[in-house]
C-alpha positions as CSV (number, residue, x, y, z in Angstrom):
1,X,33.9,6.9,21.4
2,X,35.1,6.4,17.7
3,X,32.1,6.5,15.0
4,X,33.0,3.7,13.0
5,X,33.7,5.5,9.5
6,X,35.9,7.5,11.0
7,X,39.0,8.3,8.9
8,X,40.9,10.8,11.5
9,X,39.7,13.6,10.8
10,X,37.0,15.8,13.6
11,X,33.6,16.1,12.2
12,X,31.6,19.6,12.4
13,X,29.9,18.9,15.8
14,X,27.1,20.8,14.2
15,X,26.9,18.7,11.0
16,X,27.5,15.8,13.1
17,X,24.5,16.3,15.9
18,X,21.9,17.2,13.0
19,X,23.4,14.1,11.1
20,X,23.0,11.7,14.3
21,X,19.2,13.5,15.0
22,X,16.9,11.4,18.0
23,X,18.5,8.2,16.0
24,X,20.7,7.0,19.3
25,X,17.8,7.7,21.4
26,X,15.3,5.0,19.0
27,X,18.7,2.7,19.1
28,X,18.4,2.5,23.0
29,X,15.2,0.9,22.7
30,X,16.2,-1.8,20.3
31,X,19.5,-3.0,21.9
32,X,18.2,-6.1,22.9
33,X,17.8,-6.8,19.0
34,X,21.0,-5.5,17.9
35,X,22.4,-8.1,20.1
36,X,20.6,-11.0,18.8
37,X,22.2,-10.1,15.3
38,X,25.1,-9.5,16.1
39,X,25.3,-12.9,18.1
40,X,24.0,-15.1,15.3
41,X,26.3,-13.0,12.7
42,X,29.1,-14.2,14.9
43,X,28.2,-17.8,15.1
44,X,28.0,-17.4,11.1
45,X,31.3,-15.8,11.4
46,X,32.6,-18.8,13.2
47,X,30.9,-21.6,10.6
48,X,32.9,-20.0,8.0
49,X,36.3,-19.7,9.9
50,X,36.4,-16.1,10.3
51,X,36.1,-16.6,14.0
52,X,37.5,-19.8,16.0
53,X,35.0,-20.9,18.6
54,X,37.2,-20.1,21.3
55,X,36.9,-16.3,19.9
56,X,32.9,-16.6,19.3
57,X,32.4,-17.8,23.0
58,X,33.8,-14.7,24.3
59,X,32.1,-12.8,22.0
60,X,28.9,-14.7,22.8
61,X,29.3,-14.1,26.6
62,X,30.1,-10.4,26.2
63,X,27.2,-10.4,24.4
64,X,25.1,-12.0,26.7
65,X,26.5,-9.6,29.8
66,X,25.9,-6.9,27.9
67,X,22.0,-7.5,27.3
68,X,21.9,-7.8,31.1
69,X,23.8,-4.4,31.5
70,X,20.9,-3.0,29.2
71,X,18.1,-4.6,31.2
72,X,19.2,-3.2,34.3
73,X,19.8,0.1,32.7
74,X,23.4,0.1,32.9
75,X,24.3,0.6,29.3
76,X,23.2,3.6,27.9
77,X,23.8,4.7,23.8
78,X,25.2,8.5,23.7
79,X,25.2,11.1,21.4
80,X,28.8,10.4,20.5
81,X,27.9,7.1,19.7
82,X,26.0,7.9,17.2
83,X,23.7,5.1,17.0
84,X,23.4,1.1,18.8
85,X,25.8,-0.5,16.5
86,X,28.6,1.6,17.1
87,X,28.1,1.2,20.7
88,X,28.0,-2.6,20.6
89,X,31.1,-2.8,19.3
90,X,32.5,0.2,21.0
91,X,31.9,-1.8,24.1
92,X,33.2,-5.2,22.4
93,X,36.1,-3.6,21.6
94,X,37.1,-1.7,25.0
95,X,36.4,-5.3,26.2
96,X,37.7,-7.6,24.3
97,X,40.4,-5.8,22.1
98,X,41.4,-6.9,18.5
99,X,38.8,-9.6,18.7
100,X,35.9,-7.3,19.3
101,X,36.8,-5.4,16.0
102,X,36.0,-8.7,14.3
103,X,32.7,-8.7,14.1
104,X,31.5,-6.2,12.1
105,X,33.2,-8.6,9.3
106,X,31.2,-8.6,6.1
107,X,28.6,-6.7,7.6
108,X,27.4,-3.1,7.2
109,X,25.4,-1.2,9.3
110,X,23.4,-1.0,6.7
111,X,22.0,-4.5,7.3
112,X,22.3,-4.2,10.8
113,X,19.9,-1.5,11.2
114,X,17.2,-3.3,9.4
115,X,18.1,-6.7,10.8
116,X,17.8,-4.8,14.5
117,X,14.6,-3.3,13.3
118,X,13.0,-6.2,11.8
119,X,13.3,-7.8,15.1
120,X,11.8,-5.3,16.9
121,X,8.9,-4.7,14.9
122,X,8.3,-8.6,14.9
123,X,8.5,-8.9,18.6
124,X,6.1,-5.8,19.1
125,X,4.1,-6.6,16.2
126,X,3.1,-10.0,18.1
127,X,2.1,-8.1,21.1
128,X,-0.1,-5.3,19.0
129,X,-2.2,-8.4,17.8
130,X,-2.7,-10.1,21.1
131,X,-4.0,-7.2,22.8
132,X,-6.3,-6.7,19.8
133,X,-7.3,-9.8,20.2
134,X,-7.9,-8.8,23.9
135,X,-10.0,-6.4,22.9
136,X,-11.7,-8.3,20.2
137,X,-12.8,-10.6,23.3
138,X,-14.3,-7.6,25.1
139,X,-16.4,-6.4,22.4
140,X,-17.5,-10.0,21.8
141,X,-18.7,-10.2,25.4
142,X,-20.5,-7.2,25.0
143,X,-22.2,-8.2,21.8
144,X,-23.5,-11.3,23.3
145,X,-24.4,-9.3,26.9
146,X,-26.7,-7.0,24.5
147,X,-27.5,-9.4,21.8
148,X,-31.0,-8.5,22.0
149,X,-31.0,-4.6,23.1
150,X,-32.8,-3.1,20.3
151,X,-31.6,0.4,19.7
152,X,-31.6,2.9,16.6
153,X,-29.5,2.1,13.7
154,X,-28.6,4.9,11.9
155,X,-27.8,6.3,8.2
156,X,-26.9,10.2,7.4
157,X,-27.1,11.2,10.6
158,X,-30.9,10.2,11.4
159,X,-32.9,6.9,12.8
160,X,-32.9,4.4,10.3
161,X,-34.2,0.9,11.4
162,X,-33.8,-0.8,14.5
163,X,-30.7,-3.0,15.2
164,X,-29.3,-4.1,18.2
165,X,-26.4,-3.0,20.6
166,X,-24.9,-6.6,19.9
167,X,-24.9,-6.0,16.5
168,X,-23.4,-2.7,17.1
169,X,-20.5,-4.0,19.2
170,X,-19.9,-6.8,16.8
171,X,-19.6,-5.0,13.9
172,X,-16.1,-3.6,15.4
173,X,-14.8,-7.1,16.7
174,X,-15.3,-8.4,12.9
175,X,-13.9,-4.7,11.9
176,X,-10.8,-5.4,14.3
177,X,-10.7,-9.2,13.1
178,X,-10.3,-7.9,9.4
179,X,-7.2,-5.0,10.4
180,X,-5.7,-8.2,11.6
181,X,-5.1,-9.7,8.6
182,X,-3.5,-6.4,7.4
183,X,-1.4,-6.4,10.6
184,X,-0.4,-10.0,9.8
185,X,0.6,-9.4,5.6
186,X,2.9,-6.8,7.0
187,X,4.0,-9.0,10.2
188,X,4.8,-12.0,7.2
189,X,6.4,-9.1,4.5
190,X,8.6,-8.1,7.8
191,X,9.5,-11.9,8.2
192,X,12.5,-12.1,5.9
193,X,16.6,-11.7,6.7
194,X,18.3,-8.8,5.4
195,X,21.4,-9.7,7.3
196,X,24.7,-10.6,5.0
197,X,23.6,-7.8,2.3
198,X,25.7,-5.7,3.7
199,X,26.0,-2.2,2.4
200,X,23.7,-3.7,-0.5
201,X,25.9,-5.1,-2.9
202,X,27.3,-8.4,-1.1
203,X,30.2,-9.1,0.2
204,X,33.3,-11.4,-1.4
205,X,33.3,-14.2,1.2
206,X,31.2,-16.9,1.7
207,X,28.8,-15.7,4.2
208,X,25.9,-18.6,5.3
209,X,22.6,-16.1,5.0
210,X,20.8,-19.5,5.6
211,X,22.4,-20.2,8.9
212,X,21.6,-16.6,10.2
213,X,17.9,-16.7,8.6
214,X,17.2,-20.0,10.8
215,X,19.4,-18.8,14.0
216,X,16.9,-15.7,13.9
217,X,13.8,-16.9,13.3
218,X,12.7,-15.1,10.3
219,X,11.2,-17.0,7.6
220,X,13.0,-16.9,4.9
221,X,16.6,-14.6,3.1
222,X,15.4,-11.2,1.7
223,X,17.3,-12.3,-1.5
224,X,18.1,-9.8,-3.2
225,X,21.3,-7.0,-1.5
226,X,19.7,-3.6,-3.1
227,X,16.0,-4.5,-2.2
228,X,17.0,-4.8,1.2
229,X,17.8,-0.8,1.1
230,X,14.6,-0.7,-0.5
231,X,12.4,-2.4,1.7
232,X,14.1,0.3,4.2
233,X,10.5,2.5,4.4
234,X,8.8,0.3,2.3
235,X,7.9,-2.7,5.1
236,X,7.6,0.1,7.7
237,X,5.2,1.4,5.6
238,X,3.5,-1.8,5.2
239,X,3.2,-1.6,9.1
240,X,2.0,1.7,9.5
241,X,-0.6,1.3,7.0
242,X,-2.1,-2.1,9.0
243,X,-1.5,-0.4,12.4
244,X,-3.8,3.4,10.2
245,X,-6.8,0.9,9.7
246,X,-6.8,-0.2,13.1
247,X,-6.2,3.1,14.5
248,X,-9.1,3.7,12.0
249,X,-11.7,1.2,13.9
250,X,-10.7,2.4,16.7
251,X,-11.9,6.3,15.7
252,X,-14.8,5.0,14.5
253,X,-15.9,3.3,17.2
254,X,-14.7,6.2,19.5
255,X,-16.4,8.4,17.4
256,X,-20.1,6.6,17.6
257,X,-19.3,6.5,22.1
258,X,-19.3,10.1,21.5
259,X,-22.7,10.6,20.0
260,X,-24.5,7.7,21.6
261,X,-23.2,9.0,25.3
262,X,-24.2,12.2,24.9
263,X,-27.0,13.5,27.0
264,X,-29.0,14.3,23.5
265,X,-28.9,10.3,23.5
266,X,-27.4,8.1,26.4
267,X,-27.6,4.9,25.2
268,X,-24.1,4.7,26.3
269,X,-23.1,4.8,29.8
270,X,-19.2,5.9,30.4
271,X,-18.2,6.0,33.7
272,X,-16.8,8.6,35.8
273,X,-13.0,7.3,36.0
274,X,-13.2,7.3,32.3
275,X,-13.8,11.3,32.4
276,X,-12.1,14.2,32.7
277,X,-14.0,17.7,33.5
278,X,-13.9,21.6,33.1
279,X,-11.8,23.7,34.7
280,X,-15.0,26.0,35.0
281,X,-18.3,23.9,34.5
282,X,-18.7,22.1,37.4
283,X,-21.3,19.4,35.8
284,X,-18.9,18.4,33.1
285,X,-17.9,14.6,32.0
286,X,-16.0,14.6,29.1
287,X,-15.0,11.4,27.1
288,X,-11.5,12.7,26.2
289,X,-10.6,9.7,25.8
290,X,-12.5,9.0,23.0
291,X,-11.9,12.3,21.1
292,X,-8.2,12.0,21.4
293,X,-8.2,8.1,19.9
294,X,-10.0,9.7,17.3
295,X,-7.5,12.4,16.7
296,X,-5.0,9.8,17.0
297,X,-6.0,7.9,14.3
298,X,-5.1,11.0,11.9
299,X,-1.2,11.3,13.4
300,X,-1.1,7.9,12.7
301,X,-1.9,8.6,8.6
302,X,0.8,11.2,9.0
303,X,3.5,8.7,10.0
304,X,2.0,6.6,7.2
305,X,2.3,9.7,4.5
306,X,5.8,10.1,5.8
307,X,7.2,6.9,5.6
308,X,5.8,6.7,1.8
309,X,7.6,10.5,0.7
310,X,10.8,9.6,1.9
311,X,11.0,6.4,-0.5
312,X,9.7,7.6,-3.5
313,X,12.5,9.6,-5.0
314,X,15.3,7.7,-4.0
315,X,17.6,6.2,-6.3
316,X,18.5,2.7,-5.6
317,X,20.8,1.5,-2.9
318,X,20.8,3.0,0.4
319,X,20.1,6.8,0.9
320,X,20.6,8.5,4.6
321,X,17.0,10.2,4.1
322,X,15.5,6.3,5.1
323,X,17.1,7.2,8.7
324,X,14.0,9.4,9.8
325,X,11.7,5.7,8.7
326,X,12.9,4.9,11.7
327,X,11.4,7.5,14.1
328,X,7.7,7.0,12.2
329,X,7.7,3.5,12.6
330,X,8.8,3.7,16.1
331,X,6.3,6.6,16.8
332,X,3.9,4.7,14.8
333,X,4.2,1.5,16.8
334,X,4.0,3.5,20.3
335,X,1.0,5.1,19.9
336,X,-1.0,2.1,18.7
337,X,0.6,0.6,21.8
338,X,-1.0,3.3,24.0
339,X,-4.4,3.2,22.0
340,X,-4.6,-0.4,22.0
341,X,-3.9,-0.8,25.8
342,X,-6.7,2.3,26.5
343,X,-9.0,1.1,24.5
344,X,-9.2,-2.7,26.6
345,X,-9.7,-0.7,29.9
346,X,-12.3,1.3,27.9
347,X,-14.3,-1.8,26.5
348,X,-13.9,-3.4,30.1
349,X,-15.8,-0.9,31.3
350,X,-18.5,0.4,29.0
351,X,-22.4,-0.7,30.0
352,X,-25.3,0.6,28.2
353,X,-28.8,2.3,29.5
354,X,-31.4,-0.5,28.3
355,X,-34.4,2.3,28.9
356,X,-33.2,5.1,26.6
357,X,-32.3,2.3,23.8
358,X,-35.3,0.7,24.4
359,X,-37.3,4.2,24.5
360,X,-35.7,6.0,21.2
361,X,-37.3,3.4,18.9
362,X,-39.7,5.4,17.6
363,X,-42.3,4.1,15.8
364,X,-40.9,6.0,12.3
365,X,-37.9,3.5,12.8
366,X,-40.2,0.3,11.5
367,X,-41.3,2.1,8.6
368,X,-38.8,-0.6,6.0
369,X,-40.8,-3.2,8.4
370,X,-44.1,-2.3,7.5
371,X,-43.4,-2.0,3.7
372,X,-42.1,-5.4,3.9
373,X,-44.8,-6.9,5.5
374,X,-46.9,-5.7,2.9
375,X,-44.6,-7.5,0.6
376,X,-45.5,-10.7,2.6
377,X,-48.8,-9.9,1.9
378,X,-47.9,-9.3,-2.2
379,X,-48.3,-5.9,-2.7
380,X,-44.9,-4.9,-5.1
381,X,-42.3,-3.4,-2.9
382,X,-42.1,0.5,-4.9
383,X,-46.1,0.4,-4.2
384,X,-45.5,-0.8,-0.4
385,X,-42.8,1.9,-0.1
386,X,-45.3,4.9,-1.0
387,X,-48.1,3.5,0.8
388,X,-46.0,3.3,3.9
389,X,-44.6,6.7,3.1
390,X,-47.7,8.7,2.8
391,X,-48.6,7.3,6.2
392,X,-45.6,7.0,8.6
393,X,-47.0,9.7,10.5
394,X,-49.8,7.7,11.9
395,X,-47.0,4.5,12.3
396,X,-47.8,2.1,15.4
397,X,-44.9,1.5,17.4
398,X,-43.8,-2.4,17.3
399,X,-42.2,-4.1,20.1
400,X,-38.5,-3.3,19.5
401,X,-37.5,-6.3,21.3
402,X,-39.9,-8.9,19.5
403,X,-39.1,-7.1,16.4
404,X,-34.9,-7.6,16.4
405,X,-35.8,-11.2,17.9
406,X,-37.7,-11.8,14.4
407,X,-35.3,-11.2,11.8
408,X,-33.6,-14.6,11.5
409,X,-31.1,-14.6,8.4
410,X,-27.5,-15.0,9.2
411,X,-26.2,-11.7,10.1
412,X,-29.6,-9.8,11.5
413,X,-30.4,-9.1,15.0
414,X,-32.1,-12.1,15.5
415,X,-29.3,-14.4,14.5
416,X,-25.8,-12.6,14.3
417,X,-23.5,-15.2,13.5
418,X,-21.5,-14.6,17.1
419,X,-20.3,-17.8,17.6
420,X,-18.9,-18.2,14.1
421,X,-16.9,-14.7,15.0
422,X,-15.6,-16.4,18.2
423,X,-14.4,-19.6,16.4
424,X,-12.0,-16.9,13.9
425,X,-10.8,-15.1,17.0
426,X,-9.9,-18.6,18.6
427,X,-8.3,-19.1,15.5
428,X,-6.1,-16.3,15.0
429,X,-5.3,-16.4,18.9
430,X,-3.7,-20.0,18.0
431,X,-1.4,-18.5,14.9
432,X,-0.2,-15.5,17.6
433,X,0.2,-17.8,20.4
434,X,2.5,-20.0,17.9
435,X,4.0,-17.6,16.4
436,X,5.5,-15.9,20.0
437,X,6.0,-19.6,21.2
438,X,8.4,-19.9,18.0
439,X,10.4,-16.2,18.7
440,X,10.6,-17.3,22.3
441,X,12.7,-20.4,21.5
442,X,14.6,-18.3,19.4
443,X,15.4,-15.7,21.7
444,X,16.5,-18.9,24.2
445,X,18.5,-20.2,21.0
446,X,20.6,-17.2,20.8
447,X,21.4,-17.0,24.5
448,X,22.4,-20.3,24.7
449,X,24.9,-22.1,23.7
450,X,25.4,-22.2,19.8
């Protein structure tokens, strides 16, 4: 197959392999989206008269036959091909002759490649939030199963004051609820057409970049031809950094099943299909799952460091070194894929033993207690704090349970605020559920008749 800026000449296979790198491997996940711009660049192509509609409708159906080939695994990018695009219309080409060379018309590839990728990162974006969501709702149901298990809170390492394991598992659903509006600034900065800036400069016809923004969903025209090479890194870096702070909620909650199952602790209860073991301890139970999420979390900030480099010494207009965005924000997106999924089965499944939260309430715990209730009683707090200080050896343990029950301003254990979390969740399950409603229809748009 022909690249297409051949010239006649043979390339140095060499030179041309490092050139190509893993991109037509990435390519053969995102054909699917190729062919949704290439279709409504065609039907654009026909509004202006490039293409009569007798020409677009065979364009349209080899289109169509085409994504079917893909979906049944019959259409496979190659090395020679050098990426999707060329491919495409490769294939459009052996199959419909002259007419296939059409339609790369007043199009580059650098505007396809983004136009293909915004696509794909919208569609998968969508799904990343609903299965946060998903696990939003587990740790919701968990907060409110334990909403009144007291256990220790801790600072530095060391008992603190009592909270409760509902307030513990909430504090990651409101965590999780917050990385969503990250994950949805980069979904709307990803929401904008590139398509019709061509190699970045414009073209001299009179392309419609209206038409093709509405035929493809996206928001609104990314304006301006050389910030569209620009954006090249710069919204997959906007992705990767929402997708780093929910990789980073993730760790941290990881992190605190690690301590709190261990056997130093156990208020956590993991169960046994959730462990691996040792190849020589025989009693072993290891949460790997948990330590590698963790670990995760810190390849993730590498793709994120990456993406970043590449862009900042770039002069303007399109450079070949915004190529290898491509592989971090595809690596990016597949690992928080993985997480995300792991991390439902894991919340699904986690229970947590009521005795040994119960039991490691010691009675230091309710020292900030006692030094308030001395407050109650008017003694100034600095003189309550030493007086409690001088005597929390000798501290009576207080009924944990009675005592998280007690504390009754919005946010405490006594009154967490749960059902106010659950209305936002509700809400921001209505804007996802919209917003793949809306790409659905446009994905039945394209395949339709136009």
């Amino acid at each position: 197959m022909a690249q297409l800026w051949n010239k006649g000449y043979n390339i140095n296979q060499e030179i041309f392999r490092f050139t190509v790198g893993n991109d037509y491997v990435l390519d053969q996940l995102m054909i699917p989206y190729d062919i949704y711009g290439t279709i409504a660049h065609g039907a654009m192509l026909k509004k202006i008269g490039v293409l009569t509609s007798a020409e677009f409708k065979r364009v349209h159906t080899a289109l169509r036959q085409l994504l079917k080939q893909w979906q049944a695994g019959k259409f496979q990018v190659q090395l020679q091909d050098e990426d999707g695009h060329t491919a495409i219309e490769n294939h459009l080409v052996k199959k419909l002759g002259d007419l296939g060379k059409k339609i790369h018309t007043a199009r580059s590839r650098n505007d396809q490649v983004v136009t293909m990728t915004r696509l794909y990162v919208k569609q998968t974006l969508l799904q990343h939030y609903q299965y946060t969501l998903d696990v939003i709702a587990e740790l919701l149901r968990l907060a409110k199963r334990y909403e009144f298990l007291p256990m220790p809170g801790y600072t530095h390492m060391q008992r603190a004051m009592p909270m409760s394991a509902g307030m513990w598992f909430d504090q990651y659903a409101e965590a999780l609820l917050d990385d969503l509006h990250l994950l949805e600034t980069a979904y709307r900065l990803n929401d904008m057409n590139p398509l019709g800036s061509a190699a970045g400069f414009g073209v001299n016809l009179n392309i419609d970049r209206a038409y093709t923004t509405k035929l493809l969903g996206f928001e609104r025209v990314q304006n301006n031809p050389v910030y569209v090479s620009y954006t090249r890194g710069k919204i997959e870096a906007a992705v990767l950094f929402a997708l780093n702070q929910l990789m980073g909620s993730f760790a941290k909650f990881s992190n605190d099943i690690l301590m709190f199952s261990m056997s130093e602790t156990g208020y956590v209860e993991l169960p046994k299909e959730f462990c691996t073991g040792s190849s020589l301890m025989p009693q072993k139970r290891n949460g790997d799952v948990f330590e590698l999420t963790r670990g995760k979390a810190n390849v993730m900030l590498g793709y994120l460091v990456s993406t970043i480099e590449l862009q900042n010494t770039l002069l303007s207009g399109y450079n070949r070194d915004s190529q290898l965005s491509k592989d971090l924000l595809v690596n990016g997106l597949t690992l928080y894929d993985n997480t995300v999924k792991v991390m439902l089965t894991v919340t699904g499944g986690l229970a947590m033993n009521k005795a040994k939260c119960k039991e490691a309430c010691s009675a230091e715990i309710f020292a900030t207690d006692y030094a308030l209730d001395l407050v109650k009683q008017g003694v100034p707090f600095r003189d309550a704090y030493r007086q409690v200080a001088a005597g929390v050896d000798s501290l009576v343990r207080i009924d944990p349970e009675k005592n998280i029950r007690a504390k009754r301003h919005l946010g405490a254990t006594g009154n967490l605020g749960l059902s106010k979390i659950v209305q936002e969740r509700a809400k921001r399950q209505r804007w996802c559920a919209g917003e793949q409603k809306r790409w659905q229809a446009v994905q039945r748009k394209l395949l339709g008749v136009l």
